[in-house]
N, C-alpha and C positions, 0 to 999 in steps of 0.2 A: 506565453502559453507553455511554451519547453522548459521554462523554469520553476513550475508548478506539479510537475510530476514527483510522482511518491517515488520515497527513497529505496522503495520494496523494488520497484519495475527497472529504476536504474540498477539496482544491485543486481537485480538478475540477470539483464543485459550485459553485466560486466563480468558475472558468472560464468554465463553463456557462450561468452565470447573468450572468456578464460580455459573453458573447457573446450573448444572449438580447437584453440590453437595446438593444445595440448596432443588433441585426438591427430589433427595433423601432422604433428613431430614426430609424434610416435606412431603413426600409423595403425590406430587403433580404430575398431569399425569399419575394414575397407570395405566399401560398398560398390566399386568399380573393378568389373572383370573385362575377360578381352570380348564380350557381348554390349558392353555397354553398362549403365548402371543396372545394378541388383535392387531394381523396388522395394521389395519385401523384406532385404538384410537395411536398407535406409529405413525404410519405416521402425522395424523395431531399436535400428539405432537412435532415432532422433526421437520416439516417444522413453526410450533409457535416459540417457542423456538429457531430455528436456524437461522431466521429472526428477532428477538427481539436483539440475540446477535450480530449479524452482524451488527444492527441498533445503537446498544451503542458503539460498536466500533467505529462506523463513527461519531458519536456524542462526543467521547474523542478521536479523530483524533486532533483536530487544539491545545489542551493543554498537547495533550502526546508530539506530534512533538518539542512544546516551548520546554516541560520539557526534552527529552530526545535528542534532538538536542543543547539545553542550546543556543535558538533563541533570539536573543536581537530585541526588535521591536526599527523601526525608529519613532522618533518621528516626526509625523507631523508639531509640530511648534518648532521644534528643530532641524531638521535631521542633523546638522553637516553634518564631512565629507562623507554623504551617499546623499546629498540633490538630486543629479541626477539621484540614482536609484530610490528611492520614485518617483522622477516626471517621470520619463520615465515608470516606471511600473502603474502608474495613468492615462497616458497618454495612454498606450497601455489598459490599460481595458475599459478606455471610449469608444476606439475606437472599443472595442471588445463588446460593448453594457452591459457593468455593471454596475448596477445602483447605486450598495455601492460597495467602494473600498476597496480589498482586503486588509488586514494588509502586512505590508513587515518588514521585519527581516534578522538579518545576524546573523550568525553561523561562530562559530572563527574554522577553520579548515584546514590542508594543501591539503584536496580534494577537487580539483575543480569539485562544485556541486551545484546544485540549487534542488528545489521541490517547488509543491503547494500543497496546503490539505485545508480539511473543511468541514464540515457538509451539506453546500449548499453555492450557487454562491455570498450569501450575508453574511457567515462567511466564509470568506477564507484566508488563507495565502500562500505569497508569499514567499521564505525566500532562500538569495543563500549566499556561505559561502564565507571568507574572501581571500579564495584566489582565486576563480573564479573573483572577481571585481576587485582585484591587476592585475593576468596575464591577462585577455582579452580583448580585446580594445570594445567600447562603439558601435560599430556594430554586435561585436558577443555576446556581452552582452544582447544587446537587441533581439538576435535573441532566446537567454535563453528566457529571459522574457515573450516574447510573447509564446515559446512552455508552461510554465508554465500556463499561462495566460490561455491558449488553452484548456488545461486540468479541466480548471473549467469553460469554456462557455460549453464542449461538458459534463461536467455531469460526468465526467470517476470516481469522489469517489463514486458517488450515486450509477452509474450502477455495480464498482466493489463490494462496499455493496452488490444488490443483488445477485451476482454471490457467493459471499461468503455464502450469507442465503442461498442459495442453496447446495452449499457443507457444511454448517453446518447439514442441516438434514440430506441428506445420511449419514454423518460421525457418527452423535447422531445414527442414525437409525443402521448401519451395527454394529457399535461397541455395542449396546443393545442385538442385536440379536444374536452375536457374543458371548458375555457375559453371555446371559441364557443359551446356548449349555454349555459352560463353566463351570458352578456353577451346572447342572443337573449332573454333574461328580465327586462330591464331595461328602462331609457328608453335611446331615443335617443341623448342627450347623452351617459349615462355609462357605454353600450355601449363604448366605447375602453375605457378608464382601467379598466372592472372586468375587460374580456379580457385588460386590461396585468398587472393585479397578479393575478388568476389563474393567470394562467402561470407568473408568478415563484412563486410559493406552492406550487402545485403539483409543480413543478420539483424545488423543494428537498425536498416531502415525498416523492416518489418520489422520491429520489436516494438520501435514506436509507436506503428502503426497497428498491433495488438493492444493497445494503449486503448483504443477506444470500446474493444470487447472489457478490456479489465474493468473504465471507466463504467460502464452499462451494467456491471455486476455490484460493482462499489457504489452506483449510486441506490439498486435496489438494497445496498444491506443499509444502507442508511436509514431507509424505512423502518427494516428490520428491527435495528439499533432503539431510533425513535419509540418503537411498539413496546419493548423490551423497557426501557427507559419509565416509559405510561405505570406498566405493572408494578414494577419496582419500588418508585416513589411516587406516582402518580402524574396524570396526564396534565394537571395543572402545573407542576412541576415543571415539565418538558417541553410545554408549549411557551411556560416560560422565559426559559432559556434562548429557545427560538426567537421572542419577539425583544428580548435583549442586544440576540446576533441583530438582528433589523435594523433595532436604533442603532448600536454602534458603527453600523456598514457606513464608509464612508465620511465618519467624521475621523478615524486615524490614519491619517499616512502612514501607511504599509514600507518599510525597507525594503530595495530588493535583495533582501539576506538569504544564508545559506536555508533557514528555515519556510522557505518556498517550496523548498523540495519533499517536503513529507507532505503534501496537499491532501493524499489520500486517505491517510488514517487519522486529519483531524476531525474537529467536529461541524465547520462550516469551509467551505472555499470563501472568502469574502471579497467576489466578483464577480459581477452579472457577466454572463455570458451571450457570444454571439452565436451562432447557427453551428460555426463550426467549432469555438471551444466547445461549446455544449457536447457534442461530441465525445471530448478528450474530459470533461469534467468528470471528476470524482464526486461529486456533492448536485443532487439536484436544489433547487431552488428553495428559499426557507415558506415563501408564502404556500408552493407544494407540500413543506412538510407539518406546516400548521397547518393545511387542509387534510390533510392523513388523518393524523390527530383527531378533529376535527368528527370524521365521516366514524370512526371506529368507536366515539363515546356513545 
């Protein structure tokens, strides 16, 4: 399950926990007087700070993805044997009103999967891997294209950004708070050092566990994406794709490779879920999303 989380939530966690330490070095934000903690100076610290990190995530979103997906960009006056998806993915953003053309990228992989990501509608990437353009024929390819495409006219990095700044403060804030009950239980001397690594500890176990708010919000923009997708090039198109992801599911052995960890901004998770991933999934179910489809014709 832990190896399936998007590369957006780890980064931010490592943000998070990068700014954390920071703040503690330098004693920036002190939110502890000789009353106890300062509520009100922690709240506006941890909603600063957990919107600043949420912000640089999204900002090293389009060069972690290169780097940790290992994305080869198509060359626009080169694209070889990729020339059709370059023009079909340019073709669907014009029509989807983009004014700069996303970058497009392939990902050498035997997951049939595509994603988008990007800081804003005019750094964006498009990137689907080597075997989604081998198996899927040029209908349900492009019914990919456009759900990705969808994903950056409707805004879904920015608005999960905030969603994230938001669970970044509760989580800075609880685990703080959390942390001085902690450290009032010790000596003295080791009062510092156990509030320090408390935090961090804590941090990171609630981060996870924001995991499942992110996961609730990434599964409705999938809808979203899906709907978006219909308009575009059409609902047959998109349902296409869907019943493609179907038959594929389960006839590739999946790696367990580094490319696990973007689950969230692809276009299917490819694995039924129990009660409790479900939970943690980024991707509701495909038979759900050919029924969307479906109820909206």
């Amino acid at each position: 399950m832990f190896k399936r989380v998007s590369l957006f939530i780890l980064t931010n966690i490592l943000v998070i926990t990068t700014i954390s330490i920071l703040m503690s070095v330098l004693g920036v934000g002190s939110y502890i007087d000789q009353n106890g903690i300062n509520y009100q100076t922690l709240m506006f610290t941890c909603l600063l700070w957990g919107m600043v990190g949420s912000f640089i995530s999204l900002a090293l979103s389009r060069v972690m993805a290169k780097w940790m997906m290992g994305v080869k960009l198509v060359d626009p006056k080169s694209p070889g044997q990729y020339e059709w998806f370059l023009r079909t993915t340019h073709d669907i953003a014009r029509g989807a009103g983009l004014r700069t053309m996303p970058e497009v990228g392939v990902f050498q992989s035997q997951d049939v999967n595509a994603f988008a990501t990007g800081p804003t509608k005019n750094r964006s990437l498009v990137a689907a891997s080597s075997a989604l353009l081998e198996v899927m024929d040029r209908d349900e390819v492009e019914g990919v294209i456009a759900h990705e495409i969808a994903h950056i006219t409707n805004g879904d990095m920015v608005t999960m950004t905030l969603v994230q700044g938001v669970i970044n403060a509760f989580v800075m804030f609880f685990a703080r708070v959390i942390a001085y009950a902690v450290a009032q239980n010790v000596k003295d001397s080791m009062r510092g050092i156990v509030h320090f690594f408390t935090i961090i500890v804590l941090q990171i176990a609630f981060g996870f566990l924001g995991m499942i708010v992110v996961g609730w919000f990434s599964r409705k923009r999938e809808f979203r994406a899906d709907a978006g997708s219909a308009k575009l090039v059409g609902a047959n198109k998109m349902k296409a794709a869907l019943k493609a992801l179907q038959r594929i599911q389960g006839k590739i052995q999946l790696p367990e490779e580094k490319n696990q960890s973007f689950a969230s901004l692809q276009i299917s998770d490819n694995h039924k879920h129990s009660s409790l991933r479900a939970l943690f999934s980024t991707h509701p179910p495909l038979e759900d999303r050919i029924a969307a489809l479906d109820r909206r014709a």
